[in-house]
C-alpha positions as CSV (number, residue, x, y, z in Angstrom):
1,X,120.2,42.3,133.9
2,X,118.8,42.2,137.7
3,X,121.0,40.9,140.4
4,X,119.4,40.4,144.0
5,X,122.5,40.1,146.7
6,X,121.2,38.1,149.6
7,X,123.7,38.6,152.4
8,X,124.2,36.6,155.0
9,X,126.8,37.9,157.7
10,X,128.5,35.7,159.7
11,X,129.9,36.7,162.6
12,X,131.6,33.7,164.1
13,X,132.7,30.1,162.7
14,X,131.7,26.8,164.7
15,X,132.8,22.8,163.7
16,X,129.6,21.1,165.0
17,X,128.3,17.2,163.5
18,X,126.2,19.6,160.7
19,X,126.8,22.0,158.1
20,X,124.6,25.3,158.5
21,X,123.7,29.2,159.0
22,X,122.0,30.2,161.3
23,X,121.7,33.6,163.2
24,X,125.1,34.9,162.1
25,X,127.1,31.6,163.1
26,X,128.2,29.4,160.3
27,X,128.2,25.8,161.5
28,X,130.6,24.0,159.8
29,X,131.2,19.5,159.9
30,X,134.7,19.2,159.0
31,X,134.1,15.9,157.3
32,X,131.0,16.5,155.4
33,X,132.9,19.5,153.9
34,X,136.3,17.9,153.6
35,X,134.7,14.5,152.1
36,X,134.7,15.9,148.3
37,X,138.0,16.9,148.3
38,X,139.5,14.3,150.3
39,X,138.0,11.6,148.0
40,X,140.0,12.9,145.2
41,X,143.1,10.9,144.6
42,X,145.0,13.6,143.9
43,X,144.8,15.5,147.0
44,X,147.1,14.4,149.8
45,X,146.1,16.0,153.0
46,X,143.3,18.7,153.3
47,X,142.3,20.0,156.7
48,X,140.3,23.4,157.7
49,X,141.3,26.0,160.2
50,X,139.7,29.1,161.2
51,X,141.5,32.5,161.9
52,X,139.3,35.2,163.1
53,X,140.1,39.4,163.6
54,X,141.9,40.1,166.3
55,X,143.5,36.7,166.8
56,X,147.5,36.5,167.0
57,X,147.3,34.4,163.7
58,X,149.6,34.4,160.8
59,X,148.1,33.1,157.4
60,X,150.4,31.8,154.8
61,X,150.9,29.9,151.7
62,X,147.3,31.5,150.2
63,X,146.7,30.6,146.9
64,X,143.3,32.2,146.6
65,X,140.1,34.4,149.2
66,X,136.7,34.0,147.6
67,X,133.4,34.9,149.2
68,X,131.3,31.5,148.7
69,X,128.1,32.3,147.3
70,X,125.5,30.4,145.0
71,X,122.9,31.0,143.3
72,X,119.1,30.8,144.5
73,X,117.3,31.3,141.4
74,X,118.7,32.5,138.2
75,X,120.7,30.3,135.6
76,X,123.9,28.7,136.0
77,X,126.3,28.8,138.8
78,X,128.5,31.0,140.9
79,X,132.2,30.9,139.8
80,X,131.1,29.7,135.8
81,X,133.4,27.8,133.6
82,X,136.5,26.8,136.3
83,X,137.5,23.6,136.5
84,X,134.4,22.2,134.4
85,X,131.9,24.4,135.6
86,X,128.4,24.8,133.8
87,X,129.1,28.1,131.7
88,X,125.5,29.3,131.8
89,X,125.5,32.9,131.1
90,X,125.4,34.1,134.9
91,X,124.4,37.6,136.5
92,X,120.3,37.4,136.7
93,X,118.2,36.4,139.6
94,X,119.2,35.8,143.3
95,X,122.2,34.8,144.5
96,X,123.1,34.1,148.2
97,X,126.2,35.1,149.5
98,X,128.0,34.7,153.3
99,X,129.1,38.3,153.9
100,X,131.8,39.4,156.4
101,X,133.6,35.9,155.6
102,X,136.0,34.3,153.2
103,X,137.2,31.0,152.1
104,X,141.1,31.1,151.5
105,X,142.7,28.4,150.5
106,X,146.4,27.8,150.9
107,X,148.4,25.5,149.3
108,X,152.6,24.9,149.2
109,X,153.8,26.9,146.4
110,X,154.5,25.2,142.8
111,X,157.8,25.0,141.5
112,X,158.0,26.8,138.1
113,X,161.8,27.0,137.2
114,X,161.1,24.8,134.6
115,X,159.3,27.4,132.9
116,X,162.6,30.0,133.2
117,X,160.8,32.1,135.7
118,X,163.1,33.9,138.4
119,X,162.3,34.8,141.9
120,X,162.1,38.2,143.1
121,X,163.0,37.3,146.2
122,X,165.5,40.2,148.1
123,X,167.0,39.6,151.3
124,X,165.8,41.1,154.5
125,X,162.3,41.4,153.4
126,X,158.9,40.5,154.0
127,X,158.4,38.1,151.4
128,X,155.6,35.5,150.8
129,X,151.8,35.8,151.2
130,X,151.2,36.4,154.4
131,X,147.9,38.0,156.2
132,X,148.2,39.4,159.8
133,X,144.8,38.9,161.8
134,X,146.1,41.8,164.3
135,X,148.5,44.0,165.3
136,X,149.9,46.2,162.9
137,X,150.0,44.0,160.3
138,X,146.3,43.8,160.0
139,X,146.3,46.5,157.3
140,X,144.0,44.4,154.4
141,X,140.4,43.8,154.3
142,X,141.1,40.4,155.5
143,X,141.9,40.8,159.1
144,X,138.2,42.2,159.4
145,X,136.7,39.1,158.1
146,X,136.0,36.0,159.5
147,X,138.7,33.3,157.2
148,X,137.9,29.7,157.0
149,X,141.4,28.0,155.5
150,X,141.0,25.5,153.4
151,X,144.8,23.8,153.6
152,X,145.0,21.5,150.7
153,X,148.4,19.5,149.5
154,X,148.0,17.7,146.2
155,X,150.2,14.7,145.6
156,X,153.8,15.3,145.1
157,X,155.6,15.7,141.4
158,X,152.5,16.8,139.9
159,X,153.6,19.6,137.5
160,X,152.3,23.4,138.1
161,X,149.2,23.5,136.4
162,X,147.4,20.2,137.3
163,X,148.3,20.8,141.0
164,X,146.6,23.8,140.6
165,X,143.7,22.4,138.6
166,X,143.0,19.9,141.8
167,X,143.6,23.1,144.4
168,X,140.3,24.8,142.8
169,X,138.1,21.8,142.1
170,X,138.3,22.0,145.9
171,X,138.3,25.6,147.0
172,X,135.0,25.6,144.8
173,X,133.7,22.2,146.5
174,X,134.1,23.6,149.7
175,X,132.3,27.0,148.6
176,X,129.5,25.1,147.4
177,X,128.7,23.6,150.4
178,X,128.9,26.1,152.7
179,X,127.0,28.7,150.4
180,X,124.1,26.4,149.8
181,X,123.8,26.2,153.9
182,X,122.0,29.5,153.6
183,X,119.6,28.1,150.6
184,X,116.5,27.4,153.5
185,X,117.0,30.5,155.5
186,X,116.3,33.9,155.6
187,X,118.8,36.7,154.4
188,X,119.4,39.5,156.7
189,X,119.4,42.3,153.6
190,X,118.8,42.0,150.2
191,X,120.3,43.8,147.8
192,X,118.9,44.7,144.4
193,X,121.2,45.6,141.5
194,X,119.0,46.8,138.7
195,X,121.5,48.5,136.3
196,X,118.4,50.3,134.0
197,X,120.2,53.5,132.3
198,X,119.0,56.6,134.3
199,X,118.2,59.3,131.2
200,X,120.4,62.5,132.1
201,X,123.2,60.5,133.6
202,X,126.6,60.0,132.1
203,X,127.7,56.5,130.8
204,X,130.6,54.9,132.9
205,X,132.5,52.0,132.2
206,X,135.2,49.7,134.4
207,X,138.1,48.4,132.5
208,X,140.0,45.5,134.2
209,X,143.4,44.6,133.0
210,X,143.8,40.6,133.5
211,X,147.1,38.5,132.7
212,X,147.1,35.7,130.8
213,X,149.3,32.6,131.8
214,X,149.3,31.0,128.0
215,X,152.9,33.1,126.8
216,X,154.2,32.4,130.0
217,X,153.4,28.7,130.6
218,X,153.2,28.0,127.0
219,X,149.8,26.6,127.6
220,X,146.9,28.2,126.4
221,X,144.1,26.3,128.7
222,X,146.5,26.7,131.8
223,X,145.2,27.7,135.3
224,X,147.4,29.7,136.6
225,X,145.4,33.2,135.9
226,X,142.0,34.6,136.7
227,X,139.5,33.7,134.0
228,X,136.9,34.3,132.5
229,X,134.5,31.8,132.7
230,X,136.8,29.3,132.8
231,X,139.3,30.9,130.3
232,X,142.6,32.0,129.9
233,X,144.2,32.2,127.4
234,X,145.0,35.1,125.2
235,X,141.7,36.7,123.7
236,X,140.0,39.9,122.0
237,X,138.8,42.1,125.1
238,X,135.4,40.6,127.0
239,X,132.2,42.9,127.4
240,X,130.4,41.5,130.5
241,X,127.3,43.0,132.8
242,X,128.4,44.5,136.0
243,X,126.3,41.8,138.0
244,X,128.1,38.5,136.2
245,X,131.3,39.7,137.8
246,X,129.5,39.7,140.9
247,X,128.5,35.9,140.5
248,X,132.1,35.0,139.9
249,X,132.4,35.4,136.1
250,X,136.1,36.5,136.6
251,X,137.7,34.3,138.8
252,X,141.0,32.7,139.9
253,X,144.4,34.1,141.3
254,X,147.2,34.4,139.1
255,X,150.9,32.5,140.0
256,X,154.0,34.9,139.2
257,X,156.4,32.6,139.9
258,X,157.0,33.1,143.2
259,X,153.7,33.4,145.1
260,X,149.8,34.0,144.1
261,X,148.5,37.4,143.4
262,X,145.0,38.7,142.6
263,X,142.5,36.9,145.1
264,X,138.9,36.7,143.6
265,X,137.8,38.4,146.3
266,X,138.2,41.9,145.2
267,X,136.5,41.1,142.1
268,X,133.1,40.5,144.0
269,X,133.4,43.0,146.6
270,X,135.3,46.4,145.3
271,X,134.8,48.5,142.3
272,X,132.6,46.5,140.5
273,X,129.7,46.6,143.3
274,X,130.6,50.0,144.3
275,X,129.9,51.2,140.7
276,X,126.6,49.2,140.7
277,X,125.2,51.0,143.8
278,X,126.0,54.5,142.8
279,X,124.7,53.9,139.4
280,X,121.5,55.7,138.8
281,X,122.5,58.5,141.1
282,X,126.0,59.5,139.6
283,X,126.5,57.5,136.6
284,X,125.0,54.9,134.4
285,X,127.0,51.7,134.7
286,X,127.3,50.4,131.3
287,X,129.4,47.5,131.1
288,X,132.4,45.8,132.1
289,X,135.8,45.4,130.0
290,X,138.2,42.6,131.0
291,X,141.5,43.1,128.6
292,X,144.3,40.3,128.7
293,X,147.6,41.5,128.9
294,X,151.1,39.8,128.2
295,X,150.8,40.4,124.3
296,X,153.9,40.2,122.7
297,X,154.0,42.4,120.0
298,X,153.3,46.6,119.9
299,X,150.8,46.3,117.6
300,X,149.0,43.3,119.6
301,X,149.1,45.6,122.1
302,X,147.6,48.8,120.7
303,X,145.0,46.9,118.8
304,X,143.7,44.8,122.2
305,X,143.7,49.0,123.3
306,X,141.5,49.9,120.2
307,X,139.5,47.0,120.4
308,X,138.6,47.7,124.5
309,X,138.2,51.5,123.7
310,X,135.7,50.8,121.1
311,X,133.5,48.9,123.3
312,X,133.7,51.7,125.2
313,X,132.4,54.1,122.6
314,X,129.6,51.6,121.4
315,X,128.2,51.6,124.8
316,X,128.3,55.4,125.0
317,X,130.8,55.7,127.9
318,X,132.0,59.2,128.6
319,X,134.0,58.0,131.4
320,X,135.8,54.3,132.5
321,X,137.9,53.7,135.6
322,X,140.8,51.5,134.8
323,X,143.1,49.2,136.9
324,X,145.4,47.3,136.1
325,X,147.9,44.3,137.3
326,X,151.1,43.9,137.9
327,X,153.9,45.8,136.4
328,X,155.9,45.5,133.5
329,X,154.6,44.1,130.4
330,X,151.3,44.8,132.0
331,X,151.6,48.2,132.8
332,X,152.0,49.1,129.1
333,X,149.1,47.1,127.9
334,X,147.1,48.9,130.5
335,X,148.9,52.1,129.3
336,X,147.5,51.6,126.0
337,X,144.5,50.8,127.1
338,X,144.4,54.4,128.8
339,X,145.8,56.2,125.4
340,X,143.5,54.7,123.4
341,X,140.3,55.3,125.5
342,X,141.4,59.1,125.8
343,X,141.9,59.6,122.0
344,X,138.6,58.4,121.3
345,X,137.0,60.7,123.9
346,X,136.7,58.4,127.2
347,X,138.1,59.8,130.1
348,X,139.5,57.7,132.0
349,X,140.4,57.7,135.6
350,X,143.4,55.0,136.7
351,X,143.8,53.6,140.1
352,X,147.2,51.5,140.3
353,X,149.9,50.6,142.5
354,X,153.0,53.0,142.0
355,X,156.6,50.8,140.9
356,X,158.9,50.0,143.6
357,X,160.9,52.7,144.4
358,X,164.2,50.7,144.7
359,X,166.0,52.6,147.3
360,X,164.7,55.7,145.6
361,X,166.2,54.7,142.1
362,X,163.0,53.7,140.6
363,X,160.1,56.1,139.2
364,X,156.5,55.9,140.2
365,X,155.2,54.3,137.1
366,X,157.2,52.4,134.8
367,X,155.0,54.4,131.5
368,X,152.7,57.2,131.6
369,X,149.7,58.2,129.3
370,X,150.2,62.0,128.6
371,X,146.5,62.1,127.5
372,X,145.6,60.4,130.9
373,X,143.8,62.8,133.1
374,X,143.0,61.3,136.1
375,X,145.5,58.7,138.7
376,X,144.8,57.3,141.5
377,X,147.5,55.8,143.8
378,X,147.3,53.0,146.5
379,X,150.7,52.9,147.3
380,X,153.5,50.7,146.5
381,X,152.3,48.2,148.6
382,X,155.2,48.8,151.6
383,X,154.0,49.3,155.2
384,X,155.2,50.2,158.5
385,X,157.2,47.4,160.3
386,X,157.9,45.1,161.5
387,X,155.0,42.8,162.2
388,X,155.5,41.6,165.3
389,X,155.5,37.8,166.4
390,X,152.2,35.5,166.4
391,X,151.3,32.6,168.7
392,X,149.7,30.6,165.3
393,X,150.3,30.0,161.6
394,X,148.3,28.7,159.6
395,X,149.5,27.5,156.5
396,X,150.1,24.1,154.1
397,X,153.2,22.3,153.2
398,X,156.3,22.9,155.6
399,X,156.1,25.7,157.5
400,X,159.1,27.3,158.6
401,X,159.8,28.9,162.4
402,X,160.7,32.1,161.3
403,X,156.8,32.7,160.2
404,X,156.7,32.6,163.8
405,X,159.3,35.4,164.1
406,X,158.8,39.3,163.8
407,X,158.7,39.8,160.1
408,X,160.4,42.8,158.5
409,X,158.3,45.9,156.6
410,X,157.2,44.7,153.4
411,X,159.7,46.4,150.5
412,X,157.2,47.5,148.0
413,X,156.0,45.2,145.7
414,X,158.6,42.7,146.2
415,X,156.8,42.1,149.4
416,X,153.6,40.3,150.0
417,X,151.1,39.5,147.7
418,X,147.9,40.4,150.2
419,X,148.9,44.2,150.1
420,X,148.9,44.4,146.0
421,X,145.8,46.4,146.1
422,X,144.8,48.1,143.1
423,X,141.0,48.6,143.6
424,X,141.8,50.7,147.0
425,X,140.5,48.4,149.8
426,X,143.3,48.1,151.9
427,X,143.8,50.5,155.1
428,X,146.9,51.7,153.7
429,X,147.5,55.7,153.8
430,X,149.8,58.3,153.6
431,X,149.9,61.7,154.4
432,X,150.6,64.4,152.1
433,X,153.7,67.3,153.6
């Protein structure tokens, strides 16, 4: 399929009385925008803010970043199959998007002990999502973009997953509206993602490990996970083209009990469109894998493995890069995944976050693939600290003074969600002795 990216960079973020792009500056009326969301019983209080780089601004409470785009010509729409969603097969024609800027929604965390889940939470430690727009704090992609929040309390008592429900109807009502402001103007660059195979050129696939909520909410339509168009639950491995990621086929953070993890975000604008602009001159991109983990069983597991490392076969990959998320249970379906690509003559290439070293007690990976011949690590998701104090936070629900306060190094991956990075984006290094 062909995929035209029309960007549209926006530089800075206005409220005026209309909604519109123009010339880099996204014009935004609060209550045009707003009015969708606000209309829904369900929603409490919904307001917008705007934190831009450099500002001493201290985002929490995010439940989800997403680049709004929509579609220009081409079937369907951006973001299929979430919260009722048309799920027209999605990835052809032109589709608008407003680079350089991100929609991120915050919303006051759910309470899940009903479901048995415990918090990781460990005393003296940066803990939370929470995005630092300077200072040295400012280590994601985040702090170089220009963040509407969308601050959105549904009504009190509702249980996790239909608070959740009402949270994305409007994060993608808002989105609509402020990526259809570019629909009558004229793109700064277009980009054109034509993925026909390049004879002479190795076959490469990506491989995307995704969790699904249904074992762990015992619900198998539940929310709380990126989807694929629209679902979650546990299912056979997905083959989709390289450019329907890009229009928000795989979409939706995931809730681990304590905070969200996984933005969208780095779905639309990481590996996926890296691979699409080197194919042709590296590689042929073939295809796209997304494999749900939390199986409960071995054999589930290795056969979900199988299953993903024969799609890679039939396509005629030689090669796949693999990520996967979260640890535990996940890292062993991913594992698999790895073991079973290799034995069937895929190399693979893995880029992950490394365990929490628990005061040096803990090893880098909870499981290795002996067959595996290629790792790359982004960390363990600690930084240098502390983050010094801010003169704004932005956030829904109470917010407590001490987000004010200097904020401890993050420990690892008991720390904040916006540093899980396994797609390598963040500005995050080491050096080697």
């Amino acid at each position: 399929m062909r995929l035209e990216l029309a960007a549209f960079p926006v530089r800075d973020v206005r409220f005026g009385a209309t909604t519109r792009w123009r010339d880099g500056v996204l014009e935004i009326d609060p209550d045009e925008v707003l009015e969708p969301v606000r209309r829904d019983p369900l929603v409490e209080r919904a307001e917008l803010a705007v934190a831009r780089p450099g500002e001493s601004i201290r985002i929490v409470t995010i439940q989800d970043i997403i680049e709004p785009r929509v579609k220009a010509t081409g079937r369907g729409a951006t973001y299929p199959g979430i919260v009722g969603r048309p799920v027209e097969t999605v990835g052809e024609g032109r589709t608008n998007r407003l680079s350089g800027f991100t929609l991120m929604t915050c919303t006051p965390p759910q309470d899940v002990k009903r479901y048995g889940l415990l918090s990781s939470f460990r005393p003296g430690t940066a803990y939370g999502d929470f995005l630092d727009m300077s200072g040295p704090g400012a280590i994601s992609p985040w702090a170089s973009t220009v963040n509407l929040c969308l601050l959105v309390e549904p009504v009190r008592h509702l249980d996790p997953d239909p608070a959740n429900r009402v949270v994305q109807q409007a994060t993608l009502a808002v989105q609509d509206q402020l990526a259809r402001a570019t629909l009558a103007e004229t793109p700064a660059e277009v980009e054109v993602l034509d993925l026909t195979p390049r004879p002479g050129l190795p076959g490469f696939v990506y491989i995307h490990s995704i969790v699904s909520p249904e074992p762990i909410y015992l619900n198998p339509d539940s929310t709380l996970s990126t989807a694929v168009y629209g679902i979650t639950r546990l299912t056979q491995p997905w083959l989709l083209h390289p450019t329907e990621v890009l229009d928000g086929a795989v979409c939706g953070s995931f809730f681990s009990g304590d905070f969200y993890r996984w933005f969208t975000w780095p779905l639309t604008n990481s590996i996926v469109l890296h691979m699409c602009r080197r194919h042709g001159i590296d590689f042929n991109f073939l295809g796209c894998i997304m494999v749900r983990t939390m199986w409960e069983e071995q054999r589930q597991k290795e056969l979900m493995a199988n299953r993903a490392a024969l799609m890679a076969t039939t396509l005629g990959a030689a090669g796949a890069i693999v990520t996967p998320t979260l640890r535990g249970q996940r890292m062993l379906d991913t594992m698999a995944v790895v073991r079973a690509c290799e034995e069937a003559g895929v190399k693979t290439v893995l880029i992950t976050e490394e365990e929490d070293d628990e005061d040096g007690s803990a090893p880098p990976l909870l499981v290795t693939a002996p067959d595996g011949v290629g790792l790359v690590s982004t960390g363990d998701g600690s930084a240098p600290g502390p983050f010094p104090p801010v003169q704004r936070v932005i956030g829904a629900g109470p917010i407590g003074d001490h987000w004010h306060a200097e904020q401890p190094a993050p420990h690892g991956r008991y720390g904040t969600s916006h540093l899980n990075d396994v797609w390598g984006f963040s500005r995050l290094s080491c050096v080697d002795y």
